[in-house]
Residue, then its C-alpha position, 0 to 999 in steps of 0.5 A: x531591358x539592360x543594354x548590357x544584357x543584349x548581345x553585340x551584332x558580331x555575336x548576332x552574326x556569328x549565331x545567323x552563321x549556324x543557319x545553313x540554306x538547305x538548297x545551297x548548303x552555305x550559311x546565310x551570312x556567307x551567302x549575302x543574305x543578312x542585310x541588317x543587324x541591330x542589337x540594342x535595348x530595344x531588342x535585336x531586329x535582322x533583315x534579311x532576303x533569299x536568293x530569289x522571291x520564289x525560294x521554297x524555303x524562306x519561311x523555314x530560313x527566316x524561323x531559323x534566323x529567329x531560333x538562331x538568334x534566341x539562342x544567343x539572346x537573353x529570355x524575352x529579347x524581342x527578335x524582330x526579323x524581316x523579310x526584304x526584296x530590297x536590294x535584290x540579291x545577287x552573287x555578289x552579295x556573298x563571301x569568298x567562303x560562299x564563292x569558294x563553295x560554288x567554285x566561283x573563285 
């Protein structure tokens, strides 16, 4: 694959934007979740976490990262999106959009 052809973390970002937590209605990346991003010829690979090991909607998120991405990468592109508890989140992690959002500004 080209490394030309793969698109830059900022662009990886920007499509993990359109994934909104259906329980907190903020995208991921405000949120703090996305931990990683790496985009290079060998693919692109995101780690990312919940609020919680016990969310109810981490299979749905994690599907959605991965369609978020694919849609912004070139057909074959190996997505690879992983699922850590390391560190654990905490409200710090998010942006002051997300902050804003819960009024904790």
């Amino acid at each position: 694959m080209n490394a030309a052809t793969v698109p830059d973390e900022s662009v990886v970002r920007d499509a993990l934007a359109t994934v909104i937590d259906p329980e907190a209605g903020v995208n991921i990346v405000d949120l703090g979740l996305v931990y990683r991003v790496e985009a290079d010829s060998a693919g692109i690979a995101v780690d990312m976490t919940m609020t919680t090991p016990a969310c109810p909607v981490a299979d749905l998120l994690v599907a959605q990262t991965r369609d978020a991405i694919a849609q912004v990468a070139p057909p074959g592109t190996p997505i690879d999106v992983r699922l850590v508890w390391e560190p654990i989140w905490n409200p710090s992690m998010m942006t002051g959009v997300a902050k804003d959002h819960f009024g904790w500004s």
